[in-house]
C-alpha positions in Angstrom: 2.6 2.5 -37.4 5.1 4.6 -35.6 2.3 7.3 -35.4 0.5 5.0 -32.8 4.1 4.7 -30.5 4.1 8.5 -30.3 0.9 7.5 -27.8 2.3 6.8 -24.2 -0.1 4.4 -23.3 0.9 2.4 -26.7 4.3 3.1 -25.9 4.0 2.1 -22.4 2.6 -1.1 -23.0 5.1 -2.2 -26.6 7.8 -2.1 -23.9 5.9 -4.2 -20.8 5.5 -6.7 -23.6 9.2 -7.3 -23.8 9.2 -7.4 -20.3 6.5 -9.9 -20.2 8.7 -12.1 -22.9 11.8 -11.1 -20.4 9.6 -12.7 -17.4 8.3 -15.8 -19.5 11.9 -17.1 -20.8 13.0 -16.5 -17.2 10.8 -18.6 -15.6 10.3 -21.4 -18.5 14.5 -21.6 -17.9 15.0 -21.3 -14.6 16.6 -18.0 -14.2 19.3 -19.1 -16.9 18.5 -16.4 -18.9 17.8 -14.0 -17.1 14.7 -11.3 -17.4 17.0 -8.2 -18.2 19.3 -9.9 -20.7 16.5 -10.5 -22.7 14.6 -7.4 -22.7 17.7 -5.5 -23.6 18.9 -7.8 -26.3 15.2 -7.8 -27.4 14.9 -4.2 -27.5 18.9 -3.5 -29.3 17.3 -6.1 -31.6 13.8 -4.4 -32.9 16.0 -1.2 -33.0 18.2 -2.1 -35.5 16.2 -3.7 -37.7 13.2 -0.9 -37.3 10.5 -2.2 -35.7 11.0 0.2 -32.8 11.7 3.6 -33.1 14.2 5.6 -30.9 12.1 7.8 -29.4 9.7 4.8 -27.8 10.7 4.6 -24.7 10.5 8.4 -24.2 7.3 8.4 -26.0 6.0 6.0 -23.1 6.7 8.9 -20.5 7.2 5.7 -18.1 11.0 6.6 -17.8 10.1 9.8 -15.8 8.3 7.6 -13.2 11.5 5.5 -13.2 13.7 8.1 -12.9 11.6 9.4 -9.6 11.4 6.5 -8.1 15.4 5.7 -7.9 16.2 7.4 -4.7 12.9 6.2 -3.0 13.6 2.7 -4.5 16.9 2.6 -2.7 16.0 4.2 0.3 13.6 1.1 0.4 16.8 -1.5 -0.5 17.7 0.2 2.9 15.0 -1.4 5.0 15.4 -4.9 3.1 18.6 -6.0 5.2 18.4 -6.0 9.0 21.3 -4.0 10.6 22.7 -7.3 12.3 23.1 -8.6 8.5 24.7 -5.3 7.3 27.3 -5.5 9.9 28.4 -9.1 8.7 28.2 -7.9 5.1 32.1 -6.4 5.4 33.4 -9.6 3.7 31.1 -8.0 0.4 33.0 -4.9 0.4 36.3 -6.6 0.3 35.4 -9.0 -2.1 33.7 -6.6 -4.6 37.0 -4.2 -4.4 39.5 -7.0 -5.0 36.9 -8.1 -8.3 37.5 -4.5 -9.9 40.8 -4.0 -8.9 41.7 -7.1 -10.5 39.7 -6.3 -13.3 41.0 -3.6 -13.6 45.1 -4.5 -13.8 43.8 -7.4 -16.3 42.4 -5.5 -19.0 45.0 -2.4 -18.5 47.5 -5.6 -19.1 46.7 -7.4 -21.4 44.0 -4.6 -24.3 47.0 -1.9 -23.9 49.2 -3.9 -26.1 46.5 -4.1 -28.7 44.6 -1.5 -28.4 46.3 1.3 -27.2 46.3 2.5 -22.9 43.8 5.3 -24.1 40.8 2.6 -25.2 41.6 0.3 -22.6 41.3 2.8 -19.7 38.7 4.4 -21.5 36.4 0.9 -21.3 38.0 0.1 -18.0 35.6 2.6 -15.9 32.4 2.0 -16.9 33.4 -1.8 -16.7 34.3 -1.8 -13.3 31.4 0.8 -12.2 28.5 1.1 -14.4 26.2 4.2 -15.1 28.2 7.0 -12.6 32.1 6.1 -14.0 30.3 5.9 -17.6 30.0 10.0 -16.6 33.1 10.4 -15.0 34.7 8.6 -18.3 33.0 10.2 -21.0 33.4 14.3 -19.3 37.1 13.5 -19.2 37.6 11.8 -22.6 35.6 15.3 -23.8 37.6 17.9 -21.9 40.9 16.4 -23.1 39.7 15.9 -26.7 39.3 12.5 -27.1 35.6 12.5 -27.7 36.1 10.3 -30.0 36.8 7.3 -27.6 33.2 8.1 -26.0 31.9 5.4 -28.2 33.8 2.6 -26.0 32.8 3.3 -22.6 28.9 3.7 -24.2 29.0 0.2 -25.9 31.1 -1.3 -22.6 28.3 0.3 -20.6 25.4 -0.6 -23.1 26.5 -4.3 -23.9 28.4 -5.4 -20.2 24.9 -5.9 -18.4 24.5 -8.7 -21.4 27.5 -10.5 -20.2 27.5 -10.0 -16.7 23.9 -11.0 -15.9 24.5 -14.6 -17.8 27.4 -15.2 -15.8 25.9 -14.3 -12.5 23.1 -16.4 -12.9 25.1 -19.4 -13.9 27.2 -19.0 -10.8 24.7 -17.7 -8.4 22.4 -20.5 -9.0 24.9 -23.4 -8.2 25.2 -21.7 -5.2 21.3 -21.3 -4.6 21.5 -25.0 -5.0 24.2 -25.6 -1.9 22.0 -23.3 0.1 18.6 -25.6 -0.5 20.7 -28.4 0.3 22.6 -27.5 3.4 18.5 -26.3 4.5 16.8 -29.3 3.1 15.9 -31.5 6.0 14.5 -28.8 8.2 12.7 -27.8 5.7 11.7 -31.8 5.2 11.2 -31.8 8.6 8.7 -28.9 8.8 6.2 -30.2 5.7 6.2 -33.5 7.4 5.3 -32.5 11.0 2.7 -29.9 9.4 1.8 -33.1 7.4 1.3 -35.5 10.9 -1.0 -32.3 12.5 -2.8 -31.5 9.1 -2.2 -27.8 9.4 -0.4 -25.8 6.6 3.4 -24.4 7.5 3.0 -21.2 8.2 6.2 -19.2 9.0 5.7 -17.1 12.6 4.7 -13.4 11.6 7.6 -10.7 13.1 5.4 -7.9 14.5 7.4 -4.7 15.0 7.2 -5.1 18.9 8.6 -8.6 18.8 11.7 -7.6 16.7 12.3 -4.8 19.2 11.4 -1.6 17.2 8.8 0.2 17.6 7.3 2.3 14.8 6.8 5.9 14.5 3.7 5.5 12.8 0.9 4.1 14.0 -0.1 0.9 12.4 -3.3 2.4 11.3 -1.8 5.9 10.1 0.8 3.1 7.6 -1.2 3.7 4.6 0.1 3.5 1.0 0.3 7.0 0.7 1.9 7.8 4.0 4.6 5.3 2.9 5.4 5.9 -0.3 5.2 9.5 1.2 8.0 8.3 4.0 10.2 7.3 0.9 10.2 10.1 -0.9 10.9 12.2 1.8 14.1 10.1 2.8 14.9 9.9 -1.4 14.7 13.8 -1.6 17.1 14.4 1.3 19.3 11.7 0.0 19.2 13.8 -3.2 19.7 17.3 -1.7 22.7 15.5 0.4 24.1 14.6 -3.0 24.2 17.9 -4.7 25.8 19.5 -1.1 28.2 17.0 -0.6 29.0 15.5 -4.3 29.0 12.3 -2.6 26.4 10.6 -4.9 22.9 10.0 -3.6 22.9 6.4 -3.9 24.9 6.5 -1.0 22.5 8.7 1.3 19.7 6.4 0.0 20.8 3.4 1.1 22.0 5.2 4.9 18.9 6.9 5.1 16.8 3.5 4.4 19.3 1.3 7.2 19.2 4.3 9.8 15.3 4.8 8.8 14.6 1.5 9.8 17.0 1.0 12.7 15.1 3.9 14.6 12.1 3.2 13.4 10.8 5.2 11.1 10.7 2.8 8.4 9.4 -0.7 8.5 11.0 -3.5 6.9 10.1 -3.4 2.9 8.8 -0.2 2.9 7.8 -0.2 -1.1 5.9 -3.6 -0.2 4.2 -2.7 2.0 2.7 0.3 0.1 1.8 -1.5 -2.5 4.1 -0.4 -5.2 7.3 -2.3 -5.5 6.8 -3.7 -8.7 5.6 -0.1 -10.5 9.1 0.9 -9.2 10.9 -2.0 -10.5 9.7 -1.7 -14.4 10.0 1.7 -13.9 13.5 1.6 -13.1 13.8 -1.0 -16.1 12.7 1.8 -18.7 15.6 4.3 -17.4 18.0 1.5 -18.2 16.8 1.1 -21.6 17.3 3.9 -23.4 21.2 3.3 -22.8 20.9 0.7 -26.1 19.7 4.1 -28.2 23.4 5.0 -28.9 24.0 1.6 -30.0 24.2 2.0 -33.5 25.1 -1.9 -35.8 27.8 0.5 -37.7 28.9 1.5 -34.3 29.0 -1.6 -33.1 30.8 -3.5 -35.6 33.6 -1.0 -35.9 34.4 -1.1 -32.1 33.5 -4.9 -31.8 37.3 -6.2 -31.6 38.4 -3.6 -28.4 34.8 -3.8 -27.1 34.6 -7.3 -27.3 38.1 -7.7 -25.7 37.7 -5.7 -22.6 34.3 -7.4 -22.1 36.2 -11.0 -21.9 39.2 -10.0 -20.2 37.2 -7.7 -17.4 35.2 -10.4 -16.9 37.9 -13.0 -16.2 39.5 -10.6 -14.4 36.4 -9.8 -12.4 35.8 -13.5 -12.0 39.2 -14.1 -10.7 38.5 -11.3 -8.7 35.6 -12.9 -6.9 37.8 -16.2 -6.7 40.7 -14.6 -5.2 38.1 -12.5 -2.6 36.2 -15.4 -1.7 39.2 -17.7 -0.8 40.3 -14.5 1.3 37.2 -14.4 3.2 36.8 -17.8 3.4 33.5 -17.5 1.4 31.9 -20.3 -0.9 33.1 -18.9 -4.9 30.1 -19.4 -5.7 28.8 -16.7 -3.8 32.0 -14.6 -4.2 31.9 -14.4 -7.9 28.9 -13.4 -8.2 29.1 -10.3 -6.0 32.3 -9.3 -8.0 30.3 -9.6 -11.0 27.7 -6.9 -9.7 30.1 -4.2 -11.2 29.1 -4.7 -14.8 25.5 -3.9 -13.8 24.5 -3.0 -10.3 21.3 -2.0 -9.4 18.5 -3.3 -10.3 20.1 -6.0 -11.9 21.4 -7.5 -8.7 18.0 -7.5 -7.0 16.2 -8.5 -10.1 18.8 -11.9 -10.5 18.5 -12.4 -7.1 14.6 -12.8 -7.4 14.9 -15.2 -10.1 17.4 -17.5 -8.9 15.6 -17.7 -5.5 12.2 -18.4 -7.8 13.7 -20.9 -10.0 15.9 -23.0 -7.4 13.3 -23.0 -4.4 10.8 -25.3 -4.6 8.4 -24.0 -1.8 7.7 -20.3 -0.5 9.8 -21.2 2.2 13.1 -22.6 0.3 12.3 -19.3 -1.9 12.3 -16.6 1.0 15.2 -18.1 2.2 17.1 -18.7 -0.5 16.3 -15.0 -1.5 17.3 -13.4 1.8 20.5 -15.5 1.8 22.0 -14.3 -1.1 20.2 -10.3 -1.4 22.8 -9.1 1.0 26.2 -9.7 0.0 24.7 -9.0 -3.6 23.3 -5.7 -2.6 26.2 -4.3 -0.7 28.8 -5.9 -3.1 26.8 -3.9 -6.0 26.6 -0.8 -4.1 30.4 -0.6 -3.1 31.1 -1.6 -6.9 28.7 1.2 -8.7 29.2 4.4 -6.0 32.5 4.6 -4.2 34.6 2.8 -6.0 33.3 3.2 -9.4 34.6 7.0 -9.0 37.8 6.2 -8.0 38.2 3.9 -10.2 37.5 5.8 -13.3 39.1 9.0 -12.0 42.1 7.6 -11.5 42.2 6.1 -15.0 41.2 9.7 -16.8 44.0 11.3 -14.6 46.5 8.7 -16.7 45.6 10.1 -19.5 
């Protein structure tokens, strides 16, 4: 049987069927469990009990594509948010850095006591920050000789996407709902008058003249392959700009996509447009899950009590977080929580959730599209400021504690 996964075509397609379970139990519930939550608990599940072998998800060679398409991918987040949004998007930043630091005081607080300062900053970073503190984390924990300790920062960063997508969705949606509401008689408005002429409701096409940019390319040089070739160009200087500068590439990415598309050489959704979003998408999804491999049940069971404990306290502490932001900025907390919560998973999660809460709530293309462009922002920018900048400083000045 496992002679067949070794084929990456076989591979390839065992894991798009847990995605395509994922996709189904989102959409028969509404985005209330969301796609990612269960195709990592799926796939941590089938491990353990040995229905899938470790090496599947390598054996699918899919990851690779994933893994090439991250720069380009958020070079294309870039040309998703119009400049006019980005500037209003400050009020994310402040309320995704008042969720960690929060977070972070609460479960230095209250696990040091029971666990020890040493396993509480060590699951601290990664909670706060995702994949890049994760590295920070785990070099220092090695240089100083406490490799040992590795295994809570892997399970914090394995497991936290499995607590923090949940909650998002349940707090996200309530406010998807206030955002259909506070739009529901102009949408009303609109089916009825289409209704009275007998003509569809078509919302008014934005050419590239009439939003004020003109394109560099010519619209009938914008071919798939001059795209996708567009975004890898701006992915590879954002990578190149990384390894100068140590100032992660994320961070180039997503400035090369918003400058990209303020002058013009990007179009809005880029990776739509070419015809290749949703290759890029599941690819990203297989680079995720082969953080579940090191996930062992012995491994998790003897770390359960501290791992368990951060998890609940960071999130409360996250959620406060987002309380205490949202308040500041005078911000429904509905939609401050949930851009604190972005630190315990980031990107693509927070664009993924985002897509399914604006499916499940909206009951028209239109309530959809807006419903989705209404929330995408603060979510994006809160999860980048959360995973890149912070995220290091974060764990860094935890592993300089030690």
């Amino acid at each position: 049987m496992f002679s067949l996964l070794n084929e990456p075509v076989i591979a390839t397609m065992i894991v798009l069927a847990l995605v395509t379970v994922g996709e189904i139990i989102s959409i028969k519930t509404r985005a209330r469990v969301p796609m990612l939550l269960v195709v990592l608990l799926g796939y941590l599940v089938l491990l353990w009990i040995g229905v899938f072998p470790k090496d599947l998800v390598e054996n699918s060679t899919f990851s690779t594509v994933g893994a090439v398409l991250i720069a380009p991918l958020i070079v294309h987040m870039g040309t998703l948010i119009p400049m006019k949004i980005i500037k209003q998007q400050y009020k994310s930043v402040i309320v995704a850095l008042i969720g960690i630091i929060i977070a972070a005081g609460t479960v230095l607080l209250v696990v040091s006591p029971i666990f020890g300062y040493q396993t509480a900053a060590a699951g601290t970073g990664p909670l706060t920050g995702g994949i890049i503190a994760f590295v920070v984390t785990s070099e220092k924990l090695k240089a100083i000789g406490l490799a040992a300790l590795v295994t809570i920062p892997v399970l914090i960063l394995a497991l936290q996407t499995l607590v923090g997508l949940p909650l998002t969705s349940y707090f996200l949606r309530k406010y998807a709902f206030k955002v259909k509401a506070a739009r529901g008689n102009s949408f009303v408005a609109a089916a009825s008058e289409a209704a009275v002429q007998q003509e569809p409701v078509v919302e008014e096409e934005k050419t590239e003249e009439a939003s004020g940019r003109k394109s560099w390319i010519p619209d009938r040089y914008a071919t798939p392959s001059i795209l996708l070739f567009q975004l890898f160009l701006g992915g590879s200087i954002a990578v190149a700009a990384g390894n100068l500068t140590g100032v992660h590439y994320s961070i180039w990415a997503l400035v090369i996509g918003l400058i990209g598309t303020m002058t013009g050489f990007y179009r809005d959704k880029m990776m739509e447009r070419a015809n290749s979003f949703g290759v890029g998408m599941v690819g990203v999804i297989f680079v995720i899950i082969p953080s579940m491999n090191q996930v062992t049940f012995s491994l998790f069971l003897q770390n359960l009590p501290a791992v368990f404990t951060i998890l609940l306290i960071g999130a409360a502490g996250i959620i406060l977080g987002g309380f205490v932001g949202a308040k500041l900025v005078k911000w429904d907390i509905y939609k401050g929580i949930p851009v604190a919560l972005t630190a315990m998973y980031g990107f693509p999660g927070d664009y993924l959730v985002c897509e399914e809460v604006a499916r499940s709530v909206g009951e028209t293309k239109e309530e959809q599209d807006y419903i989705f462009n209404e929330i995408l922002s603060p979510m994006l920018v809160g999860g980048f400021t959360t995973v890149t900048i912070a995220s290091i400083f974060i764990a860094s000045i935890l592993m300089g504690t030690l």
